[in-house]
C-alpha positions as CSV (number, residue, x, y, z in Angstrom):
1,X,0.0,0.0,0.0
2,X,2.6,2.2,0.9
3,X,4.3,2.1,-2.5
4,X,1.5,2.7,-4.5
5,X,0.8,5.9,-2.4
6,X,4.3,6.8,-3.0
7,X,4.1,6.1,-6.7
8,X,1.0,8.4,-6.7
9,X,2.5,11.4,-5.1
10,X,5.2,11.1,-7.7
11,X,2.9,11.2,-10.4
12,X,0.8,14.1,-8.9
13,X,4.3,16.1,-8.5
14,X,5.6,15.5,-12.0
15,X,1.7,16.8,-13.2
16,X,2.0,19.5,-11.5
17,X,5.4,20.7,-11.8
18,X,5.1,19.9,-16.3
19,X,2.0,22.5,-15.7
20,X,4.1,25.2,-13.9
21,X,6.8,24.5,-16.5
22,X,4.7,24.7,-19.3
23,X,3.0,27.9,-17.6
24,X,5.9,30.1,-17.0
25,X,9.2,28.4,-18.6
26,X,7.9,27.6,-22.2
27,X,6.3,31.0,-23.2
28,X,9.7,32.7,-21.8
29,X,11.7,29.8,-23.7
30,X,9.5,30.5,-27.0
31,X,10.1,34.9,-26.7
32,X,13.9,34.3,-26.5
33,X,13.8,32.2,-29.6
34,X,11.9,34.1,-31.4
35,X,13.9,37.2,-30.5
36,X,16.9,35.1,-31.7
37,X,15.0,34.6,-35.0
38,X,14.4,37.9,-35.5
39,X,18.1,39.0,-35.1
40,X,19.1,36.8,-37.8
41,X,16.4,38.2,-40.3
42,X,17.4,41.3,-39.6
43,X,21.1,40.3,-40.1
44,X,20.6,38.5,-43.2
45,X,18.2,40.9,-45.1
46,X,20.4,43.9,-43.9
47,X,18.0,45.4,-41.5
48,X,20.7,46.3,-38.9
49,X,22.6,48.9,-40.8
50,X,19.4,50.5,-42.3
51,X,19.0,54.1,-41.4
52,X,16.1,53.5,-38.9
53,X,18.9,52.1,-36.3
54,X,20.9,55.0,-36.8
55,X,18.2,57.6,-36.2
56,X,18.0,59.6,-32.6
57,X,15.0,59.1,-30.6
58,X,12.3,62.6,-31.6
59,X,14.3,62.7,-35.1
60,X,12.3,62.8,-37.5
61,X,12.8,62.6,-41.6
62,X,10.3,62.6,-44.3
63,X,10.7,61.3,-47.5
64,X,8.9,63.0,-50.4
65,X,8.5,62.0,-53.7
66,X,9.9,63.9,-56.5
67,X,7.6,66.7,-58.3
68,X,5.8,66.0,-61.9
69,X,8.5,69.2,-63.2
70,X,11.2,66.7,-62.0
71,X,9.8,63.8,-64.4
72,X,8.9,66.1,-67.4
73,X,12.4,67.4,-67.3
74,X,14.1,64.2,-67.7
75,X,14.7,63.1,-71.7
76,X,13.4,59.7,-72.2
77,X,13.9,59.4,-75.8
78,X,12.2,60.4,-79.2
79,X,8.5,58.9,-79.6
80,X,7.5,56.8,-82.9
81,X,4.5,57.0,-84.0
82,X,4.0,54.0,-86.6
83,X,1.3,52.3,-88.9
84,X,0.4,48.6,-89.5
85,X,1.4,47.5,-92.4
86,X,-0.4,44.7,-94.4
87,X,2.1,41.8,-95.9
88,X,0.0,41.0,-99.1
């Protein structure tokens, strides 16, 4: 009797402690790998050296897009105006 007690408070302690590790360890485990994850994107694709980690905190910069007179100005070549011709 006394080891099937014993063998039931061992189960009922390894419950309950997986619940308290799955409550509190795994969601901390699963933010710190994703963190990691995020580092390395951002490593890979460049995002580290971009300008936004560069900028001061309350600096701002807008980026405008440049005026029609700007596009007009620019020669993109002569325009052809042509006709179909039949092959008969």
């Amino acid at each position: 009797m006394e080891a099937l007690l014993r063998f039931l408070f061992i189960v009922v302690l390894i419950y309950y402690g997986f619940k308290l590790v799955i409550r509190y360890v795994a969601p901390w485990l699963l933010s710190q790998f994703m963190k990691k994850q995020q580092d390395k994107f951002n490593q890979m694709n460049g995002f580290a050296n971009s300008d936004y980690s560069k900028k001061k905190e309350g600096e701002i910069h807008i980026k405008t897009k440049p005026s029609k007179e700007d596009k007009e100005g620019n020669d993109f070549g002569e325009y052809i105006d042509f006709e179909d011709v039949d092959d008969k």
